[in-house]
C-alpha positions as CSV (number, residue, x, y, z in Angstrom):
1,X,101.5,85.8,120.7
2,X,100.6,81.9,120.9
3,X,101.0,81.0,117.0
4,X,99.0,77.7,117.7
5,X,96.7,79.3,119.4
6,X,95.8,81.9,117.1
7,X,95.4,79.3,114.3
8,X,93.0,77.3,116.3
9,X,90.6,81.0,116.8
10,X,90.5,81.1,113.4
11,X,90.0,77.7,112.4
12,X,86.4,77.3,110.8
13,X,86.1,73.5,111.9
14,X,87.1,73.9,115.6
15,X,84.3,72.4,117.5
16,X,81.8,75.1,119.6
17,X,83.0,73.3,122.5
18,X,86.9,73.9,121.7
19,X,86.1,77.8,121.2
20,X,84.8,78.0,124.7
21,X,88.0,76.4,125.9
22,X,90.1,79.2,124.2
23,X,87.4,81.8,124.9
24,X,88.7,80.4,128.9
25,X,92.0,81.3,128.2
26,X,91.5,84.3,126.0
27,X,92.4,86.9,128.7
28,X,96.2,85.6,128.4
29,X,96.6,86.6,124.9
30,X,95.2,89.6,123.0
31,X,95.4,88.6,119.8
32,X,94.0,84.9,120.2
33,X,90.6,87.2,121.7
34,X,90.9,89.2,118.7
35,X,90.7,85.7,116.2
36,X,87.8,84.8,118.3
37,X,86.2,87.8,117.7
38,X,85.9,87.6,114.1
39,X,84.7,83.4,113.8
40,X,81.4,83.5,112.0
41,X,79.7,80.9,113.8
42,X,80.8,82.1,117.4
43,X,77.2,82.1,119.2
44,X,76.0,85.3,121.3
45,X,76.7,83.4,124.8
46,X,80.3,83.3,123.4
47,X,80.1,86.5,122.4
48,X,79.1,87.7,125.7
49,X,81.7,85.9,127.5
50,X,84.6,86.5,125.3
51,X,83.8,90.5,125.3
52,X,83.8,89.5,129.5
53,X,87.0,88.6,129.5
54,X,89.2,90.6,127.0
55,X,87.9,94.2,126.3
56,X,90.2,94.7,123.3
57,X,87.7,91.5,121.5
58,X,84.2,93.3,122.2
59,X,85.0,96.4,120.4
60,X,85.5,93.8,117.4
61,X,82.6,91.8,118.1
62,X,80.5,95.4,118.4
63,X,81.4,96.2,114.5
64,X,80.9,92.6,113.6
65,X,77.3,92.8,115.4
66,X,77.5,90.1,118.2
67,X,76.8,92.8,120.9
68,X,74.0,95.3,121.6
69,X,73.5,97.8,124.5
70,X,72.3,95.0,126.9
71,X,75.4,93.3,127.0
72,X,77.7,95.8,127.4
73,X,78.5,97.5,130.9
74,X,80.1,101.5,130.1
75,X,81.9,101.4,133.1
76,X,83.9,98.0,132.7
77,X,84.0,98.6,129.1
78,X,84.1,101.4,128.1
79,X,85.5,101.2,124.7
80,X,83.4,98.9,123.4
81,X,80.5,101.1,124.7
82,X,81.9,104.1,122.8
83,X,82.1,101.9,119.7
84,X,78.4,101.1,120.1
85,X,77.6,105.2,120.2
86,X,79.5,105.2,117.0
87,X,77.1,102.6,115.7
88,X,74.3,104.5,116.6
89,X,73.4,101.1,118.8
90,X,74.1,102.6,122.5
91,X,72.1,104.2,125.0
92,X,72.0,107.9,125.2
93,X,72.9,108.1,128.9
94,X,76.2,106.6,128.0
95,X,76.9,109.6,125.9
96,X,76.3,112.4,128.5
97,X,78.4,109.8,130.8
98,X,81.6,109.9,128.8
99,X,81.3,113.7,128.3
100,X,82.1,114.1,131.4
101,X,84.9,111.0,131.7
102,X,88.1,111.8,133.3
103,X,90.2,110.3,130.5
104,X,90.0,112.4,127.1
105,X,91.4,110.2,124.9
106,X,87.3,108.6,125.8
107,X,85.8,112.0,125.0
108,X,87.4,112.1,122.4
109,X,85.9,108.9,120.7
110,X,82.9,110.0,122.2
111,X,83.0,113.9,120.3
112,X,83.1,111.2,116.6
113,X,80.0,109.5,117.2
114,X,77.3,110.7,115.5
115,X,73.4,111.8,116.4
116,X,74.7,112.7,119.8
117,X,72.3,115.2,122.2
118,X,72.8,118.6,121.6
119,X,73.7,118.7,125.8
120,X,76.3,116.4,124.8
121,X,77.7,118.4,121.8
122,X,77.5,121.6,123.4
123,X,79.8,119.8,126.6
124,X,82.2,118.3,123.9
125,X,82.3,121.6,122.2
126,X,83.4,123.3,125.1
127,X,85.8,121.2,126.7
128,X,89.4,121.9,127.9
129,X,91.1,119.4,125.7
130,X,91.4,121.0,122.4
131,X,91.9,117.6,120.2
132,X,88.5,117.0,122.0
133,X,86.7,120.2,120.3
134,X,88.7,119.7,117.0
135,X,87.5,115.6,117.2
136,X,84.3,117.2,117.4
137,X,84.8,119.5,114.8
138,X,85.8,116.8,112.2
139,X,82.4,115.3,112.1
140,X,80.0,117.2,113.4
141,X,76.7,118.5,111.9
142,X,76.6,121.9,109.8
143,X,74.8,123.6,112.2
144,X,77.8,123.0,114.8
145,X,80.7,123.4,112.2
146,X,79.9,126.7,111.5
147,X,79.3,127.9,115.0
148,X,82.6,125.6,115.5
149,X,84.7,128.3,112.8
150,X,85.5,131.3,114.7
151,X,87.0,128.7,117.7
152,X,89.7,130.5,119.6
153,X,91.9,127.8,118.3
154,X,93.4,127.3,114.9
155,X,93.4,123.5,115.2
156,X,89.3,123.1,115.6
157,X,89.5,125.5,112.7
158,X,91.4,123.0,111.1
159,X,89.2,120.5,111.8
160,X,86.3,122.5,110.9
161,X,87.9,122.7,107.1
162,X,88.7,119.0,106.7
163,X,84.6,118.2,107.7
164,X,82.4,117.8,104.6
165,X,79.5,119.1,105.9
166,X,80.8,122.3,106.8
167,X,79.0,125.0,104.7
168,X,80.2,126.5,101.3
169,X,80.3,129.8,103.1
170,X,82.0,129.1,106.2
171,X,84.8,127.0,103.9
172,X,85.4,129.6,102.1
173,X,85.7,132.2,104.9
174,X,88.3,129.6,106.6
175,X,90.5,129.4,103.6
176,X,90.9,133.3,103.1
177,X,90.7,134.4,107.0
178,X,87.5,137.2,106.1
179,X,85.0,137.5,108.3
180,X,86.3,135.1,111.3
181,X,87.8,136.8,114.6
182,X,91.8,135.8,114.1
183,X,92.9,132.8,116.4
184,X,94.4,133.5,119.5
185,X,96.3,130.1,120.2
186,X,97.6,127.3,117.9
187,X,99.2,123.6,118.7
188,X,102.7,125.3,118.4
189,X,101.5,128.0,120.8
190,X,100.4,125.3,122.9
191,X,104.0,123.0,123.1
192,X,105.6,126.4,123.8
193,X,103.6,127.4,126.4
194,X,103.7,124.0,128.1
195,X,107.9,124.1,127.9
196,X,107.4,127.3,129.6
197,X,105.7,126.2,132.0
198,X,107.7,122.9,133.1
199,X,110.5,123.2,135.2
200,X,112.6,120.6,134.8
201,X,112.3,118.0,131.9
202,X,112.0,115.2,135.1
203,X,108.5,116.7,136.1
204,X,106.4,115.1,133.1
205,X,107.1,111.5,131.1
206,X,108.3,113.0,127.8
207,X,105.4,110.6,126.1
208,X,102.8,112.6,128.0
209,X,99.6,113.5,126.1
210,X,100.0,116.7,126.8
211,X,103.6,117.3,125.5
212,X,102.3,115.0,122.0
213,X,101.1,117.8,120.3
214,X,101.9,115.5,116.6
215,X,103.3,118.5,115.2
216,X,105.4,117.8,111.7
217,X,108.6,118.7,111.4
218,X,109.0,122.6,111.0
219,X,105.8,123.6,112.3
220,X,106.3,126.9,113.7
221,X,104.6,130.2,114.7
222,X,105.4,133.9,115.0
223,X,101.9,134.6,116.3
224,X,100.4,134.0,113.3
225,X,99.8,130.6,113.6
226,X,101.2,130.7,110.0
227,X,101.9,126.7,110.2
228,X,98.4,125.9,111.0
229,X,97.3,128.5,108.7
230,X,98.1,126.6,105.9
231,X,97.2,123.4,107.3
232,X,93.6,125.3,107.4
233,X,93.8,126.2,104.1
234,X,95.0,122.8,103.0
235,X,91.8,120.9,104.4
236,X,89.7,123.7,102.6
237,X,91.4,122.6,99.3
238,X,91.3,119.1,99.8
239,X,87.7,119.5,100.7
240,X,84.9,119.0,98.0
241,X,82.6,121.2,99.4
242,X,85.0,123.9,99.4
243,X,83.8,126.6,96.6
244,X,85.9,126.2,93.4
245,X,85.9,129.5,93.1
246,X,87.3,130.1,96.6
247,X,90.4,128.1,95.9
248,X,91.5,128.9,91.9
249,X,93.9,131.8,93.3
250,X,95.8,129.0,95.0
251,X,97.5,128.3,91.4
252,X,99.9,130.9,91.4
253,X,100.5,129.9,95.5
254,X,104.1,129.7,96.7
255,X,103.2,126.4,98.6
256,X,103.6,123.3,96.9
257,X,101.0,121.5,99.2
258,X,98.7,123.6,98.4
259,X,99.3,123.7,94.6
260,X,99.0,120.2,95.2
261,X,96.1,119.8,96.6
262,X,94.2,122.0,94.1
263,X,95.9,120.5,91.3
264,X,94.1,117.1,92.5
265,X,90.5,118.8,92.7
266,X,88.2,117.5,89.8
267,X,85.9,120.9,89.8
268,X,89.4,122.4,88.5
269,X,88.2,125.2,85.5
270,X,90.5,124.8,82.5
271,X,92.2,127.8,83.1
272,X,93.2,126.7,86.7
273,X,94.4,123.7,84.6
274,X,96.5,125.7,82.3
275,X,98.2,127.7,85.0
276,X,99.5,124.4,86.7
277,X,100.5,122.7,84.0
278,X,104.2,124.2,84.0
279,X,104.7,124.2,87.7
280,X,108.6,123.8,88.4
281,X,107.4,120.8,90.9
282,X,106.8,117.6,88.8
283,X,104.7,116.2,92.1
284,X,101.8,119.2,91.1
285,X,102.2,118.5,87.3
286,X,101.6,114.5,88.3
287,X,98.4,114.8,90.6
288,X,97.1,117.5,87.8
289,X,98.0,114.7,85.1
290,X,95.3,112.3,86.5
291,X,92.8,114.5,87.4
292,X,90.0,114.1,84.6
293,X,89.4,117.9,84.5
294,X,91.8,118.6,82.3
295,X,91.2,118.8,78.6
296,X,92.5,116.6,76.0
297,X,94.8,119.7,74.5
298,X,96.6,119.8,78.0
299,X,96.6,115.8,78.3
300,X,98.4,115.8,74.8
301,X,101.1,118.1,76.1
302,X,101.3,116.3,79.6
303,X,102.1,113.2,77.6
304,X,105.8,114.1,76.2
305,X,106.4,115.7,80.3
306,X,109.8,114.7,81.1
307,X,108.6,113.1,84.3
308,X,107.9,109.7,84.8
309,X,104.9,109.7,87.9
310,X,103.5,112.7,85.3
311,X,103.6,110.4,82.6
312,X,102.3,108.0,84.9
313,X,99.7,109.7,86.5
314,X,98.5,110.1,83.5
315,X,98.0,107.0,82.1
316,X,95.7,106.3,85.2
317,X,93.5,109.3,83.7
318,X,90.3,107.8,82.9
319,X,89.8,110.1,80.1
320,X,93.1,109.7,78.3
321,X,92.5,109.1,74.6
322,X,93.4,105.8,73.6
323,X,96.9,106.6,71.3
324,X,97.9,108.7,74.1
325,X,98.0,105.8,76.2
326,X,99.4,103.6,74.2
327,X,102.4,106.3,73.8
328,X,102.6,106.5,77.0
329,X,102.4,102.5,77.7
330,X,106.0,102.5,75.5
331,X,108.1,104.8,77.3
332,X,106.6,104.7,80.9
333,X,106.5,101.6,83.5
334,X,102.9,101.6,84.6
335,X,103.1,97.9,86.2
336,X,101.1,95.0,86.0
337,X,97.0,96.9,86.4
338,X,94.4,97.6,84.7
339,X,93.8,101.4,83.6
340,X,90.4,103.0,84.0
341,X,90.6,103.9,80.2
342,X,91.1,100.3,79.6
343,X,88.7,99.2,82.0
344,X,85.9,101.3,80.5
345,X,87.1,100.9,76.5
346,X,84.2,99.7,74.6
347,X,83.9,96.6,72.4
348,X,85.1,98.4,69.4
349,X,88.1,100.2,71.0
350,X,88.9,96.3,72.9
351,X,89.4,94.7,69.1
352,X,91.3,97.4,68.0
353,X,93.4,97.3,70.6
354,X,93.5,93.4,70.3
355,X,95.2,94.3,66.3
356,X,97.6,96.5,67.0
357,X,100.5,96.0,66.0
358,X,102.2,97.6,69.4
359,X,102.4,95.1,71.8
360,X,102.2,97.7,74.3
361,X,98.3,98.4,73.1
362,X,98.0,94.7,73.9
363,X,99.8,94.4,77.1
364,X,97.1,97.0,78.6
365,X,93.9,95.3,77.0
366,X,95.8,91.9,78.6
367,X,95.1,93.0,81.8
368,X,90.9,93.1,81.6
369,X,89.2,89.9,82.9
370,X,86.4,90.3,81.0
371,X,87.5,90.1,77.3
372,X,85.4,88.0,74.8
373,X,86.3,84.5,74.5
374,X,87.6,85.3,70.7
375,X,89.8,88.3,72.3
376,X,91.4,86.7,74.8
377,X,92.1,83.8,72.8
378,X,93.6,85.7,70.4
379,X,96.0,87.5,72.8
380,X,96.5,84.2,74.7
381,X,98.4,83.0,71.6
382,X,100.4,86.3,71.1
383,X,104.5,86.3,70.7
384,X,105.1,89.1,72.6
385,X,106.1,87.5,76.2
386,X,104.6,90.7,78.2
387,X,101.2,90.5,76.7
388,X,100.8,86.4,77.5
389,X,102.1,87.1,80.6
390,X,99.0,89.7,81.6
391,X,96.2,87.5,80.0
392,X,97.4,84.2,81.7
393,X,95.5,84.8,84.5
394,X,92.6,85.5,82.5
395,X,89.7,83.1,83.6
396,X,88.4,80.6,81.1
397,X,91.7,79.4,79.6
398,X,92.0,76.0,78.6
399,X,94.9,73.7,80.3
400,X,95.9,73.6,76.4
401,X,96.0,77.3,76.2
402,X,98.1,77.8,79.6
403,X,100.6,74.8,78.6
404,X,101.4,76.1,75.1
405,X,101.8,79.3,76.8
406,X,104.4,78.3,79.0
407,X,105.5,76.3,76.3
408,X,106.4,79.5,74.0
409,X,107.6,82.2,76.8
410,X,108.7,79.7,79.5
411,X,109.8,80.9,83.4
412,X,108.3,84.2,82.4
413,X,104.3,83.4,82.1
414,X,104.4,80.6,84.5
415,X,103.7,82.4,88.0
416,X,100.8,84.1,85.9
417,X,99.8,80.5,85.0
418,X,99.3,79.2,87.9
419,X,97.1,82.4,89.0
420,X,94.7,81.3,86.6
421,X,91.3,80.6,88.9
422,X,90.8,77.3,85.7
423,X,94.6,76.2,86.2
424,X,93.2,72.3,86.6
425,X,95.1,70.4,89.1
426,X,97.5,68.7,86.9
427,X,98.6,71.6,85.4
428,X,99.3,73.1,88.9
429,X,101.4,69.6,89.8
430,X,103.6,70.1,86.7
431,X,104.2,73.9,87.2
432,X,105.4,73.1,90.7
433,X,107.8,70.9,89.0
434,X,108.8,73.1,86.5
435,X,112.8,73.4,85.7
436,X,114.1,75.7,86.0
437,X,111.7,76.7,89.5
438,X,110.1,79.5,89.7
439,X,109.4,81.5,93.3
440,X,106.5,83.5,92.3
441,X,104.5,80.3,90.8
442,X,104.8,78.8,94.1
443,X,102.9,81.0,96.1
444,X,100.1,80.8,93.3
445,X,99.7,77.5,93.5
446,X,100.2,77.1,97.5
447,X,96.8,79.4,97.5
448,X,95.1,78.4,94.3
449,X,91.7,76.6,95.3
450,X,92.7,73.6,92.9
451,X,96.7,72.6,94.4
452,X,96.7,69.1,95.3
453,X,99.0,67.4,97.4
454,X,102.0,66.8,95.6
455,X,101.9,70.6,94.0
456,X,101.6,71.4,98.1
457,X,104.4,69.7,99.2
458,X,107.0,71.2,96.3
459,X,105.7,74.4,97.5
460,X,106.6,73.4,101.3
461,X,110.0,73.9,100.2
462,X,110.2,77.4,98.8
463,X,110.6,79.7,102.4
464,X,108.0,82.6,101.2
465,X,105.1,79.8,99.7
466,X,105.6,77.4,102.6
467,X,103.1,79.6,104.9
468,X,100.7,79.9,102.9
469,X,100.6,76.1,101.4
470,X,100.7,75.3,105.1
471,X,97.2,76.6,105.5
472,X,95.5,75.0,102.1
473,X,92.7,72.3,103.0
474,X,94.2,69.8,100.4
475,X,97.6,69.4,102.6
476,X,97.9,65.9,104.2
477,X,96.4,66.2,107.6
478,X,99.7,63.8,108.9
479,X,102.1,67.0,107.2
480,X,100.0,69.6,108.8
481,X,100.2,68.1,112.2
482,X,104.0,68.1,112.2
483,X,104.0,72.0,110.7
484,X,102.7,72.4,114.0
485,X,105.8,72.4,115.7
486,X,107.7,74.2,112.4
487,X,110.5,76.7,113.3
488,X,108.7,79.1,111.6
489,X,105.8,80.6,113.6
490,X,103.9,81.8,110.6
491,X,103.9,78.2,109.4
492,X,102.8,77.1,112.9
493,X,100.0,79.6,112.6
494,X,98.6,78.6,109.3
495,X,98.7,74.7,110.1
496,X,96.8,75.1,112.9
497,X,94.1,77.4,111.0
498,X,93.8,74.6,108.6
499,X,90.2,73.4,108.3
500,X,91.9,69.9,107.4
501,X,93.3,69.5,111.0
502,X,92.9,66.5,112.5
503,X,89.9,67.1,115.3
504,X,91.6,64.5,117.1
505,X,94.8,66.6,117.7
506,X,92.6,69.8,118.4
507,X,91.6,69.3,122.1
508,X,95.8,68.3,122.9
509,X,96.3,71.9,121.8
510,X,94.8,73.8,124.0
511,X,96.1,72.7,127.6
512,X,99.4,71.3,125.5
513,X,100.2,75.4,125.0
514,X,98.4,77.5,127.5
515,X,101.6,77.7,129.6
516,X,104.0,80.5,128.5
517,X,107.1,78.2,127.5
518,X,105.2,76.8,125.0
519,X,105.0,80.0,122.9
């Protein structure tokens, strides 16, 4: 990768003339064509051309909407013509074209797209490649999924069970096995049959397609296909069309994916709820802790769980009452975000949270960035260092407000200081000087939108801020220019994405590193 390079693609003042030059040399370095791609204000000629010369770019520029059907050619480029099917923007010939295409990994893009002609789906259906069928399967229409159900193979089965627009019905016959012919092969059938069939481990590269089968570790068969089995019924569960009551029996289930999958289901019925509750595996208890379908009887007795991500997971339930929370907010570390309970507590519930006496209560309304001006003044003068340090970011603060914060609590509210979007630019110069300094506040105020110069340069100094300062429009252009040639490539990269570039230096770049030394 050309780090200069790739800072001039995604500079926003490079001249239109400048991006044609790199568009020129775009073919000798993916990921410069890939910056190019995404420039707002590259013109549909450039489009054209880029996609031209680096294939990897026009798939890119065919999401971001620089290319339709007339500027693509299937044959030299393919991929981005497959990602125009999957915009529903390509020409219906290409489809029935790549049905048929040699290479699989195409049909198999191809078997994703959606409205495709029935000829085409019943081609992909059918084909000999079985991560083709069960691409197919994945997306298809309901119509097809169910016809798709009773495949000969467990993994389009699979794939069938994972797809939300499979039929209630057919779901539910695919998680209990009634009323579908059994399978007669499986992807563990398949690698076994293929290690039969080679002679000598020298006959076929070992990363082969065919002997990738992405099986997980223990995946196994007796004839049963018992691995993909439960895969199968794992998708069903995981699935919200799936029948609630096709998958309630899986309580009492010996496999802990599968408990854990219906444990996570917000259709659970209470009693579902109630049977999962005092599973031996804390990861079940956890995902049933945050799902909303459980009652506030059973989130009371979650709450005193002896498991911390239970006790976590449930503080991220949005219907967890209030002093729950709270409880929980003492004796569990939830981090630094905002809960959905918190997110959604009224005005009411916001002031009396704003009271309490627990600091904990306050900590967790801190976090909101939409409090009341009266509210988040109040917490802005609180004692309790954990609470200032959540509402400093809060936006409408004063500069007197953020000073006398870090005034009271010191190194520990001023990274959250200068992450206020109001920190004025003096502020921002005098927390970059702060003694003693403070890592995390200078990547705050290398990005903040107000840094001025002299804040940039102290933050030039610390290793993990000096990237991004390197990249803020406020930075001297003289500084930037020498960042250029910085031993650190990230730095090089940023400095020459900087809209405050000199344009005089921009057309040396180009020719100055389109040789290979110069990397």
């Amino acid at each position: 990768m050309n780090r200069v390079l790739c800072g001039l693609a995604a500079n926003v003042a490079l001249p239109s003339e400048l991006v044609d030059r790199l568009i020129a040399v775009a073919d000798a370095d993916a990921d410069v064509a890939m910056e190019l791609a995404g420039r707002a204000d590259l013109s549909h000629a450039q489009a054209v051309a880029l996609a031209s010369r680096v294939e990897e770019s026009a798939v890119r520029l065919v999401y971001e909407g620089r290319l339709t059907a007339a500027d693509v050619d299937p044959a030299a480029q393919p991929h981005a013509a497959l990602a125009l099917l999957g915009e529903r923007s390509g020409r219906a010939e290409w489809a029935f074209l790549f049905a048929r295409d040699p290479v699989s990994e195409r049909r198999e893009k191809l078997a994703a797209c959606p409205g495709l002609p029935s000829d085409v789906v019943e081609t992909l259906a059918a084909d000999p490649d079985v991560q083709v069928v069960a691409e197919l399967a994945l997306w298809t229409t309901p119509e097809v999924a169910t016809g798709l159900a009773g495949h000969p193979h467990a993994e389009v089965r699979r794939a069938v069970a994972a797809n939300e627009s499979t039929p209630p019905a057919v779901l539910t016959a695919l998680i209990s096995g009634e009323g579908l012919p059994p399978a007669r092969r499986c992807l563990v059938c398949d690698r076994d049959r293929d290690r039969d069939r080679r002679q000598t481990p020298s006959t076929c590269d070992r990363h082969c397609r065919r002997h990738d089968f992405g099986l997980p570790p223990g995946a196994s068969c007796d004839g049963s296909h018992e691995s993909t089995v439960h895969d199968i019924q794992q998708a069903a569960l995981r699935n919200p069309a799936t029948p609630t009551e096709a998958v309630v029996g899986f309580a009492g289930h010996s496999s802990m994916l599968l408990r854990r999958a219906l444990a996570a289901r917000p259709d659970l019925p209470p009693e579902a709820c109630r049977r999962l509750a005092p599973d031996t595996v804390p990861g079940v208890r956890a995902d049933l802790a945050e799902n909303p379908a459980i009652d506030e009887p059973l989130i009371r007795a979650l709450a005193d769980d002896t498991d911390h991500n239970v006790r976590r997971g449930l503080a991220h339930n949005p219907n967890v009452p209030l002093d729950v929370l709270v409880h929980l907010a003492v004796a569990t570390r939830i981090g630094a975000t905002l809960l959905p309970r918190i997110a959604a507590a009224s005005p009411a519930e916001a002031e009396e949270l704003a009271q309490s006496p627990n600091p904990a209560a306050r900590m967790l309304l801190a976090q909101r960035r939409d409090l009341p001006a009266e509210i988040r003044d109040i917490l802005a003068t609180d004692p309790d260092a954990k609470v200032a340090k959540s509402i400093a970011p809060h936006p409408g603060l004063s500069e007197a407000q953020l000073r006398a914060m870090v005034d009271r609590h010191g190194v520990r509210v001023v990274a959250k200081a200068a992450a206020n979007p109001d920190a004025t630019p003096t502020l921002l110069e005098d927390l970059a000087r702060h003694e003693p300094p403070v890592q995390k506040a200078f990547r705050e105020i290398a990005r903040h939108r107000s840094a001025t110069a002299p804040a940039l340069l102290a933050c030039l100094a610390d290793k993990q801020a000096r990237p991004i300062a390197a990249g803020h429009p406020a930075l001297p252009p003289p500084v930037i220019v020498e960042l250029l040639m910085d031993a650190d490539r990230q730095v090089v990269e940023a400095a020459a994405a900087n809209p405050s570039l000199p344009r005089a230096v921009m057309p040396d770049l180009v020719p100055w590193l389109t040789c290979p030394a110069a990397n």
